[in-house]
C-alpha positions in Angstrom: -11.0 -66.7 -71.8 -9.4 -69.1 -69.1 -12.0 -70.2 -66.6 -10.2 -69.7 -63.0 -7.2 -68.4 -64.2 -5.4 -65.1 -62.9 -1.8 -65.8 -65.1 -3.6 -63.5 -68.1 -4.7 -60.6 -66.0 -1.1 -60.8 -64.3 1.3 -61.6 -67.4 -0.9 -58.1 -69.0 -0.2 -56.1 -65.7 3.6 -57.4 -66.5 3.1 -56.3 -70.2 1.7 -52.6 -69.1 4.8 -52.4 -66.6 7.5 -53.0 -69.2 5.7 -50.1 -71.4 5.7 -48.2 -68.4 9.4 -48.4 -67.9 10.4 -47.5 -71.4 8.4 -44.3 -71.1 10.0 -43.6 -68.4 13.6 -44.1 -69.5 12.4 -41.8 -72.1 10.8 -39.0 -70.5 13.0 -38.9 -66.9 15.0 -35.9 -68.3 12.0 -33.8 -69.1 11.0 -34.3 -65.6 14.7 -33.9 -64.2 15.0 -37.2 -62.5 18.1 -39.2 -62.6 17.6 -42.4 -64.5 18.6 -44.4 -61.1 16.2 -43.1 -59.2 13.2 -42.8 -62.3 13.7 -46.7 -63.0 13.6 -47.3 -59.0 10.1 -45.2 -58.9 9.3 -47.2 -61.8 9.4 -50.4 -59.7 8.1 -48.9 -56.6 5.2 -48.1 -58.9 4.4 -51.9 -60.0 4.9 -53.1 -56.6 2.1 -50.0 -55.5 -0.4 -51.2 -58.2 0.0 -55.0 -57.2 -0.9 -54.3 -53.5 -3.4 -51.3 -54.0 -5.2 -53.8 -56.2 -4.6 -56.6 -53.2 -6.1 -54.3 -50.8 -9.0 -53.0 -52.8 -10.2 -56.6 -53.7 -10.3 -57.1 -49.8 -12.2 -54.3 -49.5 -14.9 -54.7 -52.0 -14.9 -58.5 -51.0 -16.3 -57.5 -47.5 -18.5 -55.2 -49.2 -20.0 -57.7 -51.3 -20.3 -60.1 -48.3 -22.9 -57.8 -47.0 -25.5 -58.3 -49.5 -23.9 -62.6 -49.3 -22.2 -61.9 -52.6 -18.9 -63.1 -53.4 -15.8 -60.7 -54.3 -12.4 -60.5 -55.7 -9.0 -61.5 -54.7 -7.7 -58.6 -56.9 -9.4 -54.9 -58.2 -7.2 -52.9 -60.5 -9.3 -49.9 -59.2 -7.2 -50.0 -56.0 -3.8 -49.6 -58.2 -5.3 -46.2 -59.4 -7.0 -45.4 -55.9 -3.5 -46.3 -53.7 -0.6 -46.0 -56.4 -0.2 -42.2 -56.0 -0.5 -42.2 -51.7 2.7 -44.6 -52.4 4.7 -42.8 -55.1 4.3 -39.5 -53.4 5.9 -40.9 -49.9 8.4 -42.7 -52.1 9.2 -39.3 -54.1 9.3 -37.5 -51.0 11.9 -40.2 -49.2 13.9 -39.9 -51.7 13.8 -36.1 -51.9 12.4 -35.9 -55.5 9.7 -33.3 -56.5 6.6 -35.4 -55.9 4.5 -33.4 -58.6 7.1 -34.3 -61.2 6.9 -37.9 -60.4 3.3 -38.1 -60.6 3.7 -36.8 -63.9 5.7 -38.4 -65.2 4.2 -42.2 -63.6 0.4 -41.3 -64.9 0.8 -42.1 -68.6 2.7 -45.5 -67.4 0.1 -46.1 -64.6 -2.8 -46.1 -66.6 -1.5 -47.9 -69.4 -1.1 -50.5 -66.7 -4.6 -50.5 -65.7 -5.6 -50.6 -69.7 -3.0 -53.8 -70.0 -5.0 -55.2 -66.7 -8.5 -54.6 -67.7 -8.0 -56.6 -71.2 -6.3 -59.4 -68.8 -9.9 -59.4 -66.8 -11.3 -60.0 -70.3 -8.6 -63.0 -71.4 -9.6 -64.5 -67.5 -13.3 -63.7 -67.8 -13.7 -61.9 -64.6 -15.8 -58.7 -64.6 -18.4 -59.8 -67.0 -20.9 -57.6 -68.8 -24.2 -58.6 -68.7 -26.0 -61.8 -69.8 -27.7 -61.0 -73.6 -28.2 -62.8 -76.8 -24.4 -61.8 -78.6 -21.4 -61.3 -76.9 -18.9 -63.9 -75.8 -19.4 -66.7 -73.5 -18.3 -66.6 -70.6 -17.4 -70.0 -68.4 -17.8 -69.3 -65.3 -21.3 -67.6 -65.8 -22.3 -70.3 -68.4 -23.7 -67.4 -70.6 -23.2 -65.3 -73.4 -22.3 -62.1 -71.5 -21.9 -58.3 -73.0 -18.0 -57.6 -73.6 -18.5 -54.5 -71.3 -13.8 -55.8 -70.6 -13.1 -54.9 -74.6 -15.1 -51.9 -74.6 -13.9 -50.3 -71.6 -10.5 -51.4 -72.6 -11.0 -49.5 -75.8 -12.3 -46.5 -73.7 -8.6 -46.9 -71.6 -6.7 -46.5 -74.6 -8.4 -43.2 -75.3 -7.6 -41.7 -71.9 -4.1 -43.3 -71.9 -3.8 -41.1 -75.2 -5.3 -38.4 -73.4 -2.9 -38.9 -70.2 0.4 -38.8 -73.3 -1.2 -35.5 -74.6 -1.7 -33.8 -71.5 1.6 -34.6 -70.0 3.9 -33.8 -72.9 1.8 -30.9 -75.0 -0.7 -29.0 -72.5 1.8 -26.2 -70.9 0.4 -26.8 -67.3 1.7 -30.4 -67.8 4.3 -30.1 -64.7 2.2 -28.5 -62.4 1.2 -31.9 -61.0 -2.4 -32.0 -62.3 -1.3 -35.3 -65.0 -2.9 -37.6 -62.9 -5.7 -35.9 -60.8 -7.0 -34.5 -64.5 -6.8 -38.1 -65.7 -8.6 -39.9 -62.9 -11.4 -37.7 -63.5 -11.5 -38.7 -67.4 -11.2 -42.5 -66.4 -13.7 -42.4 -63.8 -16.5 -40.7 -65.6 -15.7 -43.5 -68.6 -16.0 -46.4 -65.7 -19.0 -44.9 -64.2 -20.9 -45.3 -67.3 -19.5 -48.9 -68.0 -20.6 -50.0 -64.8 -24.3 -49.8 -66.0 -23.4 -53.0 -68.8 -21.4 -55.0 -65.7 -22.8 -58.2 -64.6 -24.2 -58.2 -61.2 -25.7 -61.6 -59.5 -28.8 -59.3 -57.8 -30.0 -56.1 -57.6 -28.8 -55.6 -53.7 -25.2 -55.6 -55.3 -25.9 -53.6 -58.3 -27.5 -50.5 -56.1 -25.3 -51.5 -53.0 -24.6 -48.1 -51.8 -26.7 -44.8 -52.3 -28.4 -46.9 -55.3 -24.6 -47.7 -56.9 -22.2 -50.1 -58.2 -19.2 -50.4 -55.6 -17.1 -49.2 -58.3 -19.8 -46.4 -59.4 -19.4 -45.1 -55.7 -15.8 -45.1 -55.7 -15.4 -43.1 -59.0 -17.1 -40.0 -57.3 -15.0 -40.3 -54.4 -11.7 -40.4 -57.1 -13.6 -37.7 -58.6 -14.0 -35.5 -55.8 -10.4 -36.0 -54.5 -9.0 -35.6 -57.7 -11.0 -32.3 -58.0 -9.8 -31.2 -54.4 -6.0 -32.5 -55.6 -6.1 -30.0 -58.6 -7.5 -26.7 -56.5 -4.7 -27.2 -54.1 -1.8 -27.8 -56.1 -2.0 -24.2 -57.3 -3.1 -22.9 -54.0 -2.9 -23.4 -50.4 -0.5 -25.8 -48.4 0.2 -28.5 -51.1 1.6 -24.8 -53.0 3.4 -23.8 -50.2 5.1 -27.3 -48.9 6.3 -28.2 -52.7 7.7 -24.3 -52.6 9.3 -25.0 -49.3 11.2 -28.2 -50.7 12.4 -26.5 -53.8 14.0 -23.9 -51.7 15.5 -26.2 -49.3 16.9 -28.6 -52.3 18.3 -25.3 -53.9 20.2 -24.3 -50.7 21.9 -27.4 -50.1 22.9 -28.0 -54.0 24.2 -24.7 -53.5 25.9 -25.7 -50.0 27.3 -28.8 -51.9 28.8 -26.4 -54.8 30.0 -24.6 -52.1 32.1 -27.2 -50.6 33.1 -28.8 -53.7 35.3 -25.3 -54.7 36.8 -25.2 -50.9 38.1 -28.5 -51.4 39.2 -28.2 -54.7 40.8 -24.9 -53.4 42.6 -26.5 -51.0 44.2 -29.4 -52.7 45.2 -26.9 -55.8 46.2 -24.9 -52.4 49.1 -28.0 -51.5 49.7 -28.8 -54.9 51.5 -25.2 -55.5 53.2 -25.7 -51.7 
């Protein structure tokens, strides 16, 4: 571990992004997305995660301050909080199906957030408790729990999970990849959060008797819940039906009006 340092947790969220991007380049077609625009998403992706993760340190760091604890410049729970509210306006400006782009992001987006959590590990932030084995841990002075490995290791199973549900399970483009995922992830951090290192008790039970982080995986799971009921049903059904017509009858429009010209230039060609 590097006391102070943020280059590891950064150089890994680099590392997570380049696997990202070869999925992608892989699996575009299957989602019908032009490789332009699925790289471009890519990058809009990374740039999401980085400022989600900005935003979300700010957040908890106020938090914290209420209870005079410190915070966190950055918290890779905000990349998995904000990343979709950004990809979805991005699909959307750039007139792709939204629920195929979240699809095909999620396995990339949580490997990201696997690739960061074993950075917090290499920097030392996000501790695990202070006990007699473990690894030492500078900036606690302590042999701390390595609660970064194991819920690193708990990340790679739901990153395997994310690759199986997205390219086996037969509902896999109905836009479900990453609410279905979330849940998985959060009920794994949840747990973990009961080995984290917490300086007193008024952070540790900060909110209803939770972790910040405990609190905000029932929120992600009762979003992601909500997300799933009304992507089959209801408005989110009726909108993403609405924009399939409307890009079917201006592909046809554009058909159209590429056989009228066409016509007309084989038209002066026999005059």
């Amino acid at each position: 571990m590097f006391k102070g340092s943020e280059y590891a947790y950064y150089a890994m969220y680099l590392v997570g992004f380049i696997i990202m991007m070869l999925i992608n380049l892989k699996s575009h077609e299957r989602y019908e997305i032009e490789k332009k625009k699925a790289v471009t998403l890519t990058l809009i992706t990374y740039v999401a995660g980085v400022t989600g993760a900005l935003i979300m340190g700010r957040i908890y760091t106020a938090v914290m301050a209420t209870v005079g604890e410190t915070g966190t410049r950055v918290a890779i729970y905000g990349a998995l909080i904000f990343t979709p509210v950004f990809m979805i306006a991005a699909a959307i400006a750039m007139k792709q199906p939204w629920r195929k782009v979240i699809d095909m992001l999620a396995p990339g987006i949580f490997i990201i957030l696997t690739c960061a959590k074993f950075g917090c590990f290499m920097d030392g932030c996000c501790p695990g408790i202070k006990c007699d084995f473990g690894v030492f841990n500078p900036d606690l002075q302590a042999t701390v729990f390595p609660s970064q490995l194991f819920e690193t290791a708990t990340m790679l199973v739901v990153v395997a999970f994310c690759l199986w549900y997205a390219f086996k399970f037969k509902g896999a483009e109905s836009g479900t990849v990453y609410p279905v995922t979330a849940i998985f992830y959060s009920i794994t951090r949840f747990c973990w959060e009961f080995l984290r290192y917490y300086p007193s008790e008024e952070a540790r039970h900060i909110i209803f008797g939770l972790t910040f982080w405990q609190f905000c995986c029932l929120i992600t799971i009762a979003v992601s819940v909500a997300w799933i009921v009304t992507s089959k049903t209801g408005w989110l059904a009726k909108k993403e039906a609405e924009l399939t017509e409307k890009r079917r009858l201006a592909e046809k429009e554009r058909v159209r009006k590429r056989k009228a010209e066409k016509n007309i230039v084989h038209h002066k060609k026999r005059k």
